[in-house]
BAFI-3210 file (N, C-alpha, C; in Angstrom, 3 decimals, decimal comma, padded with zeros to 6 digits):
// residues 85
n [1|2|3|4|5|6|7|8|9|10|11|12|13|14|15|16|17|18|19|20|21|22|23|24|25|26|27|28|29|30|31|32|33|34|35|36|37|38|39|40|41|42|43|44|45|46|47|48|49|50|51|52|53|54|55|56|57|58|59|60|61|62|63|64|65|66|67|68|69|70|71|72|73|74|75|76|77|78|79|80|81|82|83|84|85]
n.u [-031,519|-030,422|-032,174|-034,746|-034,975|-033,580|-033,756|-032,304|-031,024|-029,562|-028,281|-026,403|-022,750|-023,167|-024,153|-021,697|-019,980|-020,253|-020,306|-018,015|-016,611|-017,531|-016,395|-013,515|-013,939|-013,912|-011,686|-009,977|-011,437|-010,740|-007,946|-007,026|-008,022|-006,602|-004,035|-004,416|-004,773|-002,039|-000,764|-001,550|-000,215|001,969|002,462|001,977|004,082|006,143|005,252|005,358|008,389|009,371|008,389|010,382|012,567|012,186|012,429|015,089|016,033|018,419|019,418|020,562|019,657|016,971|016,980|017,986|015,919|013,304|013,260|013,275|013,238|015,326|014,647|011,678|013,157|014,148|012,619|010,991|012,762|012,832|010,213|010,614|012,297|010,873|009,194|010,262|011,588]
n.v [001,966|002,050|000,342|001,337|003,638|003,461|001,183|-000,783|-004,387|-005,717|-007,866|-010,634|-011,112|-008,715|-007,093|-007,871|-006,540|-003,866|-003,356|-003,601|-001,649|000,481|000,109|000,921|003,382|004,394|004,064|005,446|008,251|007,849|007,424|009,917|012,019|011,296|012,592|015,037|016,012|015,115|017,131|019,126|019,221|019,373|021,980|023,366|022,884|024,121|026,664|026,970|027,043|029,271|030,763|030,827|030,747|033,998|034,575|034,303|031,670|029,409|027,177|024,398|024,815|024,072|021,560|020,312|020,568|020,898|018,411|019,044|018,162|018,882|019,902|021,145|022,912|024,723|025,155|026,935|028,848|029,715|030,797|033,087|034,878|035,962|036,937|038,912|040,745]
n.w [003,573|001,136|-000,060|000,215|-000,768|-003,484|-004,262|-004,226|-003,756|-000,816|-000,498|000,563|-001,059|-001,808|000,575|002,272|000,883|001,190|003,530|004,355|003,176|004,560|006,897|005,634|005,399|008,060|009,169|007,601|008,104|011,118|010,642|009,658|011,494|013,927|012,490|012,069|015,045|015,589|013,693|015,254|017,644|016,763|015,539|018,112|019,622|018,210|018,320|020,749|020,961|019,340|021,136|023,050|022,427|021,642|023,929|024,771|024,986|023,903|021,575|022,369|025,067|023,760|022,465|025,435|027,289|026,065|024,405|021,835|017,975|015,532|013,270|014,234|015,632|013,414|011,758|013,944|014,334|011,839|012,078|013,945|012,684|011,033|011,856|013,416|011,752]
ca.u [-031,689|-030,434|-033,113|-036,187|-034,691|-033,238|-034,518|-031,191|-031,631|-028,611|-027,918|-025,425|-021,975|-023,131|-023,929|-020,519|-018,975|-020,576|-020,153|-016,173|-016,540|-018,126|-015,447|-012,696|-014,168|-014,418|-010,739|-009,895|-011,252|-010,102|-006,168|-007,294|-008,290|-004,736|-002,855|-004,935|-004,133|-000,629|000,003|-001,799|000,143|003,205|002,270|002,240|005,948|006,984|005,060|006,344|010,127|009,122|008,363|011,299|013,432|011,612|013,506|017,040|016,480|019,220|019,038|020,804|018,527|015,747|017,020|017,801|014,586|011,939|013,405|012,887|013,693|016,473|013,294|011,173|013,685|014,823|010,995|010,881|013,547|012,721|008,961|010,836|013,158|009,560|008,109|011,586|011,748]
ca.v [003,184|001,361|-000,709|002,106|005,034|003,141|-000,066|-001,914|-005,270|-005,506|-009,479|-011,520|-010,423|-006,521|-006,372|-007,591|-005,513|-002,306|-002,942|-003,685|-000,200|001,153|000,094|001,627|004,662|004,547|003,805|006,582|008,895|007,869|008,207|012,076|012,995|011,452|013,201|016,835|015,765|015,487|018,472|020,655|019,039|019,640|023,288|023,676|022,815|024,792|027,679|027,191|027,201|030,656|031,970|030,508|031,529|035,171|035,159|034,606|030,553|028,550|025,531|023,401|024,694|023,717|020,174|019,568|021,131|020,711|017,569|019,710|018,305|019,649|020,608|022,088|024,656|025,374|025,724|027,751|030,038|030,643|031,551|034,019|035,793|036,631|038,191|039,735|041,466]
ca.w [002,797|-000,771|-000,749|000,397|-001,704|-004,546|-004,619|-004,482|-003,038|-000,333|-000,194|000,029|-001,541|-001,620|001,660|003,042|000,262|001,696|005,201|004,188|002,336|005,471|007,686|005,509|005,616|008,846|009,442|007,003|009,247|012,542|010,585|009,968|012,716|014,332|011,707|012,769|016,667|015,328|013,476|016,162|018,428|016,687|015,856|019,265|020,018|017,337|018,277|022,324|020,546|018,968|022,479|023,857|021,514|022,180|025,820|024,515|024,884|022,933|021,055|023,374|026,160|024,064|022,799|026,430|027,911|025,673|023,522|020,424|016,494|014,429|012,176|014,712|015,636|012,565|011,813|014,918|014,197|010,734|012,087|014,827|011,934|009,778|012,971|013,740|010,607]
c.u [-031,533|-031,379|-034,652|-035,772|-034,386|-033,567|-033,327|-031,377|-029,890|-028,611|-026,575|-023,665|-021,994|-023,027|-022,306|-019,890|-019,470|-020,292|-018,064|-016,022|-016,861|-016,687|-014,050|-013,183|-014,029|-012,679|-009,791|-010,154|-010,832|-008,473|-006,290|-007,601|-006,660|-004,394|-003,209|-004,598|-002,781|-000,214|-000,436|-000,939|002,071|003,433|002,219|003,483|006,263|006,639|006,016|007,700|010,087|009,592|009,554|012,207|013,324|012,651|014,326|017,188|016,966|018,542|019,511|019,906|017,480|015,506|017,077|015,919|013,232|011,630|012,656|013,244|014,565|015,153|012,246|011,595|014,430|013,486|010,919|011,350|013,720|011,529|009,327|011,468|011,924|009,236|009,159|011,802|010,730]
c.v [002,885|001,151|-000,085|003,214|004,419|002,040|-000,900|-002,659|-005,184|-006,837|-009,862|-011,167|-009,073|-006,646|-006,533|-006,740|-004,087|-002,055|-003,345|-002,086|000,899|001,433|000,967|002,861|005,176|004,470|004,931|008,022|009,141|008,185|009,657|012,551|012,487|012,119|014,798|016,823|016,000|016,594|019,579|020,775|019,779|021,265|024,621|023,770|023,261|026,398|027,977|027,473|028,542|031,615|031,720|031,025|033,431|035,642|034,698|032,627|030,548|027,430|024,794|023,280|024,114|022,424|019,527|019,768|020,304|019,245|018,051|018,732|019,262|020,603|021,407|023,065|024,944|026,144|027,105|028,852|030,646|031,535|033,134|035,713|036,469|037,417|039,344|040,936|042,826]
c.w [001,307|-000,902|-000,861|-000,761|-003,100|-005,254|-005,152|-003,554|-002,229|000,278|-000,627|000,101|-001,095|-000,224|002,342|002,471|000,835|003,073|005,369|003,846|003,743|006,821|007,525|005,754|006,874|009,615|008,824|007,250|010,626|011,843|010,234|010,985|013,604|013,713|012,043|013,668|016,061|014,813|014,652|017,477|018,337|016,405|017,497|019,964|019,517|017,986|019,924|022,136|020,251|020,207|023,331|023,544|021,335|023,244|025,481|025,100|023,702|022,870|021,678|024,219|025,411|023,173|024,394|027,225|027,542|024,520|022,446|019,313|016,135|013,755|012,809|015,066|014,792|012,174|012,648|014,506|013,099|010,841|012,752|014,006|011,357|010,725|013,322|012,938|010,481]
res [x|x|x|x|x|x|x|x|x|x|x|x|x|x|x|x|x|x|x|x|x|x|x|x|x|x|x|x|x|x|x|x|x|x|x|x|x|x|x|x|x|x|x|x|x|x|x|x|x|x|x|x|x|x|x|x|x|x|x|x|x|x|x|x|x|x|x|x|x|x|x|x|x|x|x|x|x|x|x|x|x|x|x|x|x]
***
């Protein structure tokens, strides 16, 4: 496509440098899309703590239970107080 549209010759040097360029990119998206899997994933445990926390689960029950974070149910239980309110 350089070389029909633009008329850049793609020898040598360039080309490995573009297909190095190609690769990051390409590696740069596969760690975003993990990091979206991860937060949706983790939005998900936070939101399940919400509902748990809904039916009169404790935080013990839902370190032992659900191996929660300190930070997801604090998360949790600050999301529960906004809806509470």
């Amino acid at each position: 496509m350089l070389e029909n549209e633009f008329d850049i010759k793609m020898e040598g040097d360039r080309k490995e440098l573009l297909k190095s360029m190609c690769n990051l990119s390409q590696g740069i998206k596969e760690r975003g899309i993990e990091q979206g899997i991860e937060q949706g994933r983790r939005e998900e445990r936070i939101s399940t703590l919400v509902t748990f926390f809904k039916n009169d689960g404790t935080v013990a029950a839902a370190k032992q239970m659900l191996n929660s974070s300190d930070e997801d149910i604090k998360i949790a239980k600050e999301r529960l107080s906004m809806i509470e309110e």
